[in-house]
N, C-alpha and C positions, 0 to 999 in steps of 0.2 A: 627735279625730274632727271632721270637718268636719261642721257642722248647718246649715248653709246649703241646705243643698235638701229639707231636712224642713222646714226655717221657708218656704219658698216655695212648696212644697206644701201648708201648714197656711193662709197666707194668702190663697192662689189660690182654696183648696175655701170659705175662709169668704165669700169675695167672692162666691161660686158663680158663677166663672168656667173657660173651658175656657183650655188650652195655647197655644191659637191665639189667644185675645181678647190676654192677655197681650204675645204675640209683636206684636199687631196694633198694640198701643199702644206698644212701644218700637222699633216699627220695626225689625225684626230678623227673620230666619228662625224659625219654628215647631220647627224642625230645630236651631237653637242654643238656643234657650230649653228646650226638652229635653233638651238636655245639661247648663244649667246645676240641672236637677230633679234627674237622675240621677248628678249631681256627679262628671261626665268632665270638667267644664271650667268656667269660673270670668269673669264677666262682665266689664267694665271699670267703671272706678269710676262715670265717667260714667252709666252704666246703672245699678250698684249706686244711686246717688240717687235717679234716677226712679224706680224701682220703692220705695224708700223711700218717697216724696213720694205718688203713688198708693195704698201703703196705709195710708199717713198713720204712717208711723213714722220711726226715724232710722236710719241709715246702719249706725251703731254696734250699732243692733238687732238688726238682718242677721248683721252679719260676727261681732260677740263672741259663741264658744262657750260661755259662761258665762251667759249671758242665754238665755233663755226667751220666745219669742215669749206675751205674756197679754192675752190677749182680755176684759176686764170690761166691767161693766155702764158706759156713760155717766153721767158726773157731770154735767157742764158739757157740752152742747146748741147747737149754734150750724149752722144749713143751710149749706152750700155746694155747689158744685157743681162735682166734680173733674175735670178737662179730658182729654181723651185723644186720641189719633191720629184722625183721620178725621171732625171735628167730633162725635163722640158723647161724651154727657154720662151720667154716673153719680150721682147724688143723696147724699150720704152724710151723716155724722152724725160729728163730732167731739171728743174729753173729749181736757182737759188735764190732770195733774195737777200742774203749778205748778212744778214743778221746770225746769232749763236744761238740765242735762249727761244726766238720764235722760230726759226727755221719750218719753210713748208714748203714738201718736197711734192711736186704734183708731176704723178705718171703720166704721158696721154699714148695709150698700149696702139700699136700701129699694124701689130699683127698680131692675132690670138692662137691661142691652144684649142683645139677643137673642146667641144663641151659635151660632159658624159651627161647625156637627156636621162638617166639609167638612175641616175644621184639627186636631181633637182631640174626646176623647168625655167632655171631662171629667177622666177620670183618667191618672196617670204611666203615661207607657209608658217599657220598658227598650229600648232601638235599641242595635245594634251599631254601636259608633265604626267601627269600617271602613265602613259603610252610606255615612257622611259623606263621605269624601275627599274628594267633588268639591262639597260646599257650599261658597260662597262664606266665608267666615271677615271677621265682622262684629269692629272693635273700637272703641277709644273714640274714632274719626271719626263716629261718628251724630251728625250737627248736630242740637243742643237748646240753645234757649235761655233757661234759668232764669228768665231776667226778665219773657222774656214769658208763661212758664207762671203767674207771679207773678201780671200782671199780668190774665191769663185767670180766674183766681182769684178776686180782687176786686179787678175794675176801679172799680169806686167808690171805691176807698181810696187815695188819692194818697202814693205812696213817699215816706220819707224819706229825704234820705243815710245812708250809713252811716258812722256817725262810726271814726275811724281807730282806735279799741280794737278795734271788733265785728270791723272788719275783719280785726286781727290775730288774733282769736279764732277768726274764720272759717277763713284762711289756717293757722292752727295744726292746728284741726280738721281740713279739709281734710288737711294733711298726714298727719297721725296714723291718718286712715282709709286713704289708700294704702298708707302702711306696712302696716296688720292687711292690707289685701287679699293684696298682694305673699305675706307671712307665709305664708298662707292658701294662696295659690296656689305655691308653694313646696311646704307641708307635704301638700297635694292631689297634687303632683307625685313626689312623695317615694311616695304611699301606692300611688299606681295603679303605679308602677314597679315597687313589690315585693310586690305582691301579682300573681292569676292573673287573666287575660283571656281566658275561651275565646269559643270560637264555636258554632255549630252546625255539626255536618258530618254524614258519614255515617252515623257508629255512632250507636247506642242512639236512635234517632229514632222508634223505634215498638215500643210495650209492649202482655202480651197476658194481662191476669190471668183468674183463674173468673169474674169478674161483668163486667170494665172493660175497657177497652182504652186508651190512652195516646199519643197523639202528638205532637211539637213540631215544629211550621211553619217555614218559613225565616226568620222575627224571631225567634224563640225563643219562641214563646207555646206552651202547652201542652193542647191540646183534649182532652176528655174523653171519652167515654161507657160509659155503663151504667151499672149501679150499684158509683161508687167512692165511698169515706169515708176521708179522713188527717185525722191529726191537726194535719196544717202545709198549708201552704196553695201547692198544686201549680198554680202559674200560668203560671212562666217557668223556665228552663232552657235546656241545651245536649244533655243526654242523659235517658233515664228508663229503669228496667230494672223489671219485674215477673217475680212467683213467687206464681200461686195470689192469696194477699190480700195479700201484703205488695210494695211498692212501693219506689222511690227516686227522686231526682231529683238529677243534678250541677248545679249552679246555675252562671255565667258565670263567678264570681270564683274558682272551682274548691272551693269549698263542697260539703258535701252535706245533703240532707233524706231522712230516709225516713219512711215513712206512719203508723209508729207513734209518729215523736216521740222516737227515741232520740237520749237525750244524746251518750252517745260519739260518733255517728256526726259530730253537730254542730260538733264538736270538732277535724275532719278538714281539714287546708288544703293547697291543691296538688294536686289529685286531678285525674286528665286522662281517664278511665276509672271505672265502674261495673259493679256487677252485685247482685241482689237474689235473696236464695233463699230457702227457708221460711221460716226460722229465723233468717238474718241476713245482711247487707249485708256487702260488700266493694270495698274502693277502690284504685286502682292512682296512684300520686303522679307527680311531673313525673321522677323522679330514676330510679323504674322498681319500687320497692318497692310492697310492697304492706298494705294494712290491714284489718282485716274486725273484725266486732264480731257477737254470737252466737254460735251454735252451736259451742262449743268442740271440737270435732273439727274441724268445717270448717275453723275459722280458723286453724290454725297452717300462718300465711303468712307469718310474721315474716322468716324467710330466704329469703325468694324475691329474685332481683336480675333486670334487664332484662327486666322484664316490658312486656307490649303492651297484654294486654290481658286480663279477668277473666270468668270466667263459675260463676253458682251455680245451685246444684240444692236436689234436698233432703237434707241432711246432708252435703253435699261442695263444694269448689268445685275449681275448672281453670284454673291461669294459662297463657298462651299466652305465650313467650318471644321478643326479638326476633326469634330465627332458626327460628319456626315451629315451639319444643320445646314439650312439655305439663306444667306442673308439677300435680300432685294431694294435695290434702286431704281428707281424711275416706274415706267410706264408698263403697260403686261404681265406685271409678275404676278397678280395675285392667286394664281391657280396656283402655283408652285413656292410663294414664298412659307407656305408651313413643313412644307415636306421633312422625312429626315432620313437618316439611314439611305446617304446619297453616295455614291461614288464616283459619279461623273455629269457634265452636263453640254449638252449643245444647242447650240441657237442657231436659226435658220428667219431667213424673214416675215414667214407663219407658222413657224413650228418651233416648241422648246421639247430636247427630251431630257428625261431622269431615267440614270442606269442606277439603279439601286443595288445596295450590297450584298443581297442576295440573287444577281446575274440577272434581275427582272428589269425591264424597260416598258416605262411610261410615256406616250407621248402626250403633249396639251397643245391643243392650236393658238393660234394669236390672231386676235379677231374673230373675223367670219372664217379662216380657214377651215378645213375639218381632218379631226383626228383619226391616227392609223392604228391598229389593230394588230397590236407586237403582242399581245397573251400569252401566245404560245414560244416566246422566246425566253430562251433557258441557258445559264451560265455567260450571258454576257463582259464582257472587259468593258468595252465602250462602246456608245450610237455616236452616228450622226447624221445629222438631218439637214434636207433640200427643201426645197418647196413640195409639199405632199409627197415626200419619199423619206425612207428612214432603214438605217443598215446598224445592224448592231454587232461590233467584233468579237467572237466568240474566243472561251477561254481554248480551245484544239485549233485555233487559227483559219476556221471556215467563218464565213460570214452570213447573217441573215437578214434578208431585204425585206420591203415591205411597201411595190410603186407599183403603178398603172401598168407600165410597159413591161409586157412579156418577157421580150428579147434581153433587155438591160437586166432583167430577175433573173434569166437563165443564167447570164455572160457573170453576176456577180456569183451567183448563189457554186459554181463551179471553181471559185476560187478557194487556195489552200493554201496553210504556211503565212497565212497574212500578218501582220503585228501594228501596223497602224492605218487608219481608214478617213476619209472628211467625205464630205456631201458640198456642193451646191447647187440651187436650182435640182436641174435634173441631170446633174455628174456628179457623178463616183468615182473616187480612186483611191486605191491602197497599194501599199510600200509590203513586199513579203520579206520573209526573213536572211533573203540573200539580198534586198538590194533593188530588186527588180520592182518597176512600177506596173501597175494595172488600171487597167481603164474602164469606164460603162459607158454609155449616156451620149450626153450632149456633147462634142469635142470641136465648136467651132474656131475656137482660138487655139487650138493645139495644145490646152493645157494639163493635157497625158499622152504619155508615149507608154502603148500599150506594150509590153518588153517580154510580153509570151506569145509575143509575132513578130517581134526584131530580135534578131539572131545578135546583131552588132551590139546588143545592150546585156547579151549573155553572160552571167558573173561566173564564178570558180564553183564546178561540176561537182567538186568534192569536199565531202567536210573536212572540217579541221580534225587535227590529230589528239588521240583521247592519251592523256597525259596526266601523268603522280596519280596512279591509280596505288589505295594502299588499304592495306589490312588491318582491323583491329580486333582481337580474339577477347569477348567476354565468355563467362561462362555458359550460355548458353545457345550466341551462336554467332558467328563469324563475318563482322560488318567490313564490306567491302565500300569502297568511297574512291570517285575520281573526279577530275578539275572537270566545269563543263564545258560541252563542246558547241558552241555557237552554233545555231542553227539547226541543232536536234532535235529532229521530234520524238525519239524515244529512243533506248539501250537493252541488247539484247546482252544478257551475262551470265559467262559460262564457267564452270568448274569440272575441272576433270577426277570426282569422285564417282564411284561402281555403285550405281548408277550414276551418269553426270547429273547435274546440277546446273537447272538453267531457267531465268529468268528474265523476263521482258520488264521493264520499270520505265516512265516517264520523268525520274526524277537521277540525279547522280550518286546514286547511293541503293543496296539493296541489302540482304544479308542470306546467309543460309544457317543451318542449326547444325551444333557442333556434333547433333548423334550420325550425322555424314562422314564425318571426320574420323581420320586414326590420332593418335598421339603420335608424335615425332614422324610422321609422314609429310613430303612433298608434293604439294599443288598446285596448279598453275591454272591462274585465273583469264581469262578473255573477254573482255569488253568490245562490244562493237554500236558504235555512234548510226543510227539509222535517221534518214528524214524521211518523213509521208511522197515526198517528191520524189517518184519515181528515176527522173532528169539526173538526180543527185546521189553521186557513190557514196556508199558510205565508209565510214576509217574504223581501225579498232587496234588494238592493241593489245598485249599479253601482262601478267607477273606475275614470277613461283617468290610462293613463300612456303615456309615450314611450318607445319600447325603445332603450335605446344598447348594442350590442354590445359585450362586454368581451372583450380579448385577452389572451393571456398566450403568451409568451415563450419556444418550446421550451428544454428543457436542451441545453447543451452537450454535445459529445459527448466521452464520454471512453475510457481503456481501448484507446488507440489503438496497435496493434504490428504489426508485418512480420515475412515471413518467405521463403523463398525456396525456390521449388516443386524437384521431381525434372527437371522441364526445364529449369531456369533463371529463370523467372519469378518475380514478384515479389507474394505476397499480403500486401494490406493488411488487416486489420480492425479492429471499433472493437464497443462494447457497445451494444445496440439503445436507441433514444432514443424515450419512451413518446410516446405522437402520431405520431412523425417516421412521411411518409409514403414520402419520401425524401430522400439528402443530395448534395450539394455538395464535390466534391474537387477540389482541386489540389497539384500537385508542386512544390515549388522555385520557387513564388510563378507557373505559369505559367495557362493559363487553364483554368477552372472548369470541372468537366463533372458530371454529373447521374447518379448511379447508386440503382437502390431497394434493396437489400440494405444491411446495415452491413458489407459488406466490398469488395473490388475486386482485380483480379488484374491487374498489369502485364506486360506482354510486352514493352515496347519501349524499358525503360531500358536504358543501354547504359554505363554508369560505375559503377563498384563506388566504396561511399562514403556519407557520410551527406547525408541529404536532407531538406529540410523536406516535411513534410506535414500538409494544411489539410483540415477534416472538417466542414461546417454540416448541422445538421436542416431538414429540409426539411416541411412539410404543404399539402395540397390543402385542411385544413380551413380557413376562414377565422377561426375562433377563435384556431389559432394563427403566431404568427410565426417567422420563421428565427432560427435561433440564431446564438448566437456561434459563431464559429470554433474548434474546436478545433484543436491543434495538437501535433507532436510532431517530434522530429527524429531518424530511421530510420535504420539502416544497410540497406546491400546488400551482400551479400558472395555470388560464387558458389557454387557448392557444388562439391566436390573431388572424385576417383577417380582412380584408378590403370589407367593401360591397358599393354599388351604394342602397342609398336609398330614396323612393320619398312617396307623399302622397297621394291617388285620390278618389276622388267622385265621384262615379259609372265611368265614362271611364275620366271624366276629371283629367290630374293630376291639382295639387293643391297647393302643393310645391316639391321643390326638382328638379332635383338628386341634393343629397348630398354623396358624398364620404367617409365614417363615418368606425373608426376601432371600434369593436365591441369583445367582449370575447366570442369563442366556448364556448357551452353550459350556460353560465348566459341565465336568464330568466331576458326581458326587457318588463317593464310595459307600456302602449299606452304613458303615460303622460313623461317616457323616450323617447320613439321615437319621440312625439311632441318637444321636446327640439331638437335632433338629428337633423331634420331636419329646426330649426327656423319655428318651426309653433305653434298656443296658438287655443287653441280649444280640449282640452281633451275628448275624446268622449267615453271613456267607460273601464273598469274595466279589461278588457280580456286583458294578457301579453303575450309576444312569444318569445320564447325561441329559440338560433341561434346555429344551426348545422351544421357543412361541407357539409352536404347531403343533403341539403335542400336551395332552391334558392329563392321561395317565400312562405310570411306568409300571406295571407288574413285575415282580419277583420268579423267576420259575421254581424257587426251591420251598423255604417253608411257611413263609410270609408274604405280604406283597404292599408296596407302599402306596397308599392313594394320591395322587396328586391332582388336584383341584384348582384353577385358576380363577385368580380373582381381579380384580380391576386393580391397578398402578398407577401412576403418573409415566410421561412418557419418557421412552428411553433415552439412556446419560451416552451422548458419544465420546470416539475418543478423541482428544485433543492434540491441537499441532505442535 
């Protein structure tokens, strides 16, 4: 175990010094020297000496685990006067006891430096390493120079060299200390990996026993009131559950404490999740199992697996399963142990509720109690329940009750901005998004301080500042994005295009459409952080960006086939191209012509055969551009039938019938038909042309040709 930040702690409080004085004298963040307390992190050696030298001990004192920081009476008396950052002097008083390699140098400071209360209050505070990210990270670049601390020391005493032994003695030493550091920081490294890091979040933030109430902050501190008493010392945490008298606490490292000091529960590592019931505490682990200690009905939890998350009563507890199933132990449960599709749950001494995942809340009584009548609650977060009363935290931070008393239904039901809520008995109180408590009910043990009638308990008027707001330009329209700002309840956002552009959004993100926008024009954007709490300014912030329009490339077109109509004509079509407003065709490479449909009908080829054919998308949008060509190479083939054909002079016929297959649409010359029929006698210049819809062709000059249709097989198209 690393002792390094209990020996730095012990020495700090003997000096009666705060965090900040410390930090003030190695020139170092307030914010790193705290972590080397809390032993997240591990100083450089450089530093490790100074802070030696200042409390008058050795190097060796510090880092060896096996040593003992000991503070004795002074032997041996000698004034000096110990140097620190910023010209301020500290008085002290120094005993040797004559030895080399143990030497231990005990301050006892006679007069202090005043203390900046601005930095620290004195004592360890625990900070969440994520807190840190963006502190600068100090190492063993802090310029110090030993000699001249030496010689600040006592300047009356003229140095002597240091003869080439010391030296090497020094250099050894030196060495052998970095090594324990490195060691040290290694085995530090080792312990934080495999051990639990939690944080504060949502859950178990606010406890609601007969006398006390419970809450932890956004540091993890843990505010009290009313009248509680544990037997461990309820200061810091990440969650706290109450039942009546009995308490718990999940600690950071995923530890737990409960109020009575049970060993087993002690015992307990990895624990991500809590709950505390009459009779006995239950823990849910990182792996999804679960542990409890007490009430031997309640606890047989042993084979529960995927658990989320844990809730106790009295004589029973309820695991909630990751897919929102209910597992049950003990006594009461059987109204509720089928349930599914759960979200939440609370216990009260006659009441159990279920917030289900769709925002709906069930209550079930326990025993003789009787059940309340939430129906018409809608979009619920969480409930929880008192004796015959029940408040359910809605997703817009209003709350809805459900008790006998009037007055306590008005004083909740006016409440806004809330984010966590408990019940007991007949108290209510919720924590809102600045911080502030709120009170209903019954407050005979003072355990709420209603803090929308203490001015003293007033938090910061104005939100935080709206920050890294940025732009991202797709084709179609311009997504705006900024970091969120804690305690917003919604963003008003503004662009200054003709007309402006402006939008109210509950989330940190909106966008607007690029047909607003010019190309290569300047914008400037406005975000403004608003909260429903009037009480509360709101922040906002600006950023110009340049809009550059993005294009993107219609698709090709494809699916491109022909085929050849009842009168000869020739239909093309193709598969519609998503954008395309219209496309771009040509035949046999000749010139381009513009149709909006994906198909086209030719009338005027005049060659049976195959043909290239070229197909682009076309858009009016400016977003996009023309596509590639598509292309294919088509057949034409006419289409076939069968006609009865004869030849007659004025009523006589003359030859024929001949029964003759002829192509829809070709145009056949008089001197074709004379062949068609075995006849010679060409009589004139006029062709006719054969169509489905048409049965006879008359001649106007000295002949005229019958044509007769007859049944066929069906038409041959043309091929791709």
């Amino acid at each position: 175990m690393n002792k390094l930040p209990e020996k730095l702690v012990l020495l700090r409080k003997h000096a009666n010094l705060s965090q900040g004085d410390i930090a003030s004298r190695l020139n170092v963040p307030v914010t790193e020297y705290m972590q080397w307390e809390n032993g997240n992190s591990i100083c450089s050696v450089v530093l490790l000496k100074r802070m030696a030298d200042m409390f008058g001990i050795t190097v060796d004192d510090l880092v060896d685990n096996t040593k003992s920081i000991v503070i004795p009476e002074p032997v041996i008396e000698q004034s000096a006067t110990i140097p620190f950052n910023g010209g301020q002097d500290i008085n002290a008083t120094q005993m040797y006891d004559g030895s080399l390699g143990d030497t231990m140098q005990t301050q006892q400071f006679s007069s202090l430096n005043e203390k900046n209360d601005q930095d620290d209050d004195g004592h360890t505070r625990v900070m969440n390493t994520s807190d840190l990210s963006n502190v600068e990270e100090k190492d063993a670049s802090h310029s110090y120079d030993d000699e001249d601390e030496e010689e600040e020391v006592k300047p009356k005493k003229k140095k002597k060299p240091a003869s080439p032994i010391k030296k090497k003695q020094t250099m050894i030493i030196i060495g052998a200390v970095a090594a324990i550091v490195v060691v040290i920081a290694v085995v530090l490294l080792l312990f934080n990996k495999s051990g639990s890091s939690l944080n504060v979040g949502n859950d178990n933030r606010i406890a609601l026993g007969d006398t006390y109430s419970l809450y932890v902050d956004n540091q993890g501190n843990i505010k009290k009131y009313g009248n509680f008493s544990s037997t461990e010392n309820f200061s810091t945490g990440v969650q706290v559950a109450a039942f009546d008298d009995h308490a718990a606490v999940l600690l950071k490292n995923g530890t737990v404490i409960s109020s009575d000091g049970n060993a087993d529960v002690k015992e307990w590592k990895h624990i991500k999740y809590i709950a505390a019931g009459k009779d006995h505490t239950v823990g849910v682990t990182d792996e999804g199992t679960v542990v409890c200690t007490g009430n031997e009905s309640a606890c047989k939890v042993s084979e529960w697996k995927n658990i989320s998350s844990v809730y106790a009563g009295n004589g029973f507890t309820l695991g909630l399963t990751n897919d929102g199933a209910i597992k049950a132990s003990g006594s009461n449960t059987d109204a509720v142990s089928n349930q599914s599709n759960v979200r939440h749950i609370s216990i009260s001494d006659n009441l159990i509720a279920l917030t289900k995942k769709d925002g709906k809340v069930t209550i079930y009584p326990i025993g003789s109690a009787e059940s309340l009548d939430t129906g018409s609650w809608t979009d619920i977060q969480s409930a929880a329940v008192g004796n015959n009363l029940a408040v359910g935290l809605k997703k817009d931070g209003t709350v809805n009750i459900s008790y006998s008393d009037e007055e306590v239904v008005n004083k909740v039901s006016s409440w806004k901005s809330i984010k966590h809520v408990a019940a007991n008995g007949s108290t209510v109180i919720g924590i809102d998004s600045y911080g502030k408590m709120h009170g209903a009910g019954d407050n005979t043990y003072k355990q709420y301080v209603d803090t929308t009638e203490d001015d003293t308990n007033k938090q910061e008027e104005t939100l935080g500042e709206v920050k890294n707001i940025k732009v991202d330009v797709t084709t179609a329209n311009v997504v705006i994005k900024w970091d969120t700002v804690e305690n917003a309840s919604y963003y008003e956002v503004s662009v200054n295009t003709d007309p402006e552009s402006k939008t109210k959004t509950s989330s940190n993100s909106t966008s607007i459409a690029t047909s607003s926008l010019t190309d290569g024009q300047s914008y400037t954007v406005t975000v403004v952080a608003k909260s429903d709490d009037d009480k509360v300014k709101e922040s906002s912030a600006t950023h110009t960006f340049t809009y550059t329009a993005k294009t993107v490339q219609l698709a090709t077109p494809s699916g491109i086939t022909a085929s050849t109509t009842d009168d000869g004509s020739w239909l093309i079509q193709w598969t519609k191209v998503e954008h395309a407003t219209s496309y771009k065709l040509s035949i046999d490479g000749g010139q381009e012509f513009e149709v909006t449909d994906p198909s086209y009908t030719n009338t005027g080829i005049d060659a049976e055969g195959y043909h290239m054919v070229s197909v682009k998308a076309c858009s009016t949008d400016p977003t996009y551009t023309e596509s590639e060509a598509g292309t294919q190479n088509l057949e034409y083939r006419l289409l076939e039938k069968k006609i009865s054909l004869s030849y007659f002079n004025g009523n006589e016929r003359v030859a024929g019938p001949v029964e003759v297959t002829v192509k829809v649409g070709m145009t056949y010359s008089n001197a074709q038909l004379d062949l068609l029929v075995n006849r010679n006698g060409y009589i004139g210049s006029q062709g006719y042309q054969i169509s489905n819809n048409e049965d006879h062709l008359i001649t106007a000059d000295k002949g005229s040709y019958d044509i007769q249709v007859t049944p066929t097989n069906a038409p041959v198209e043309g091929q791709q």
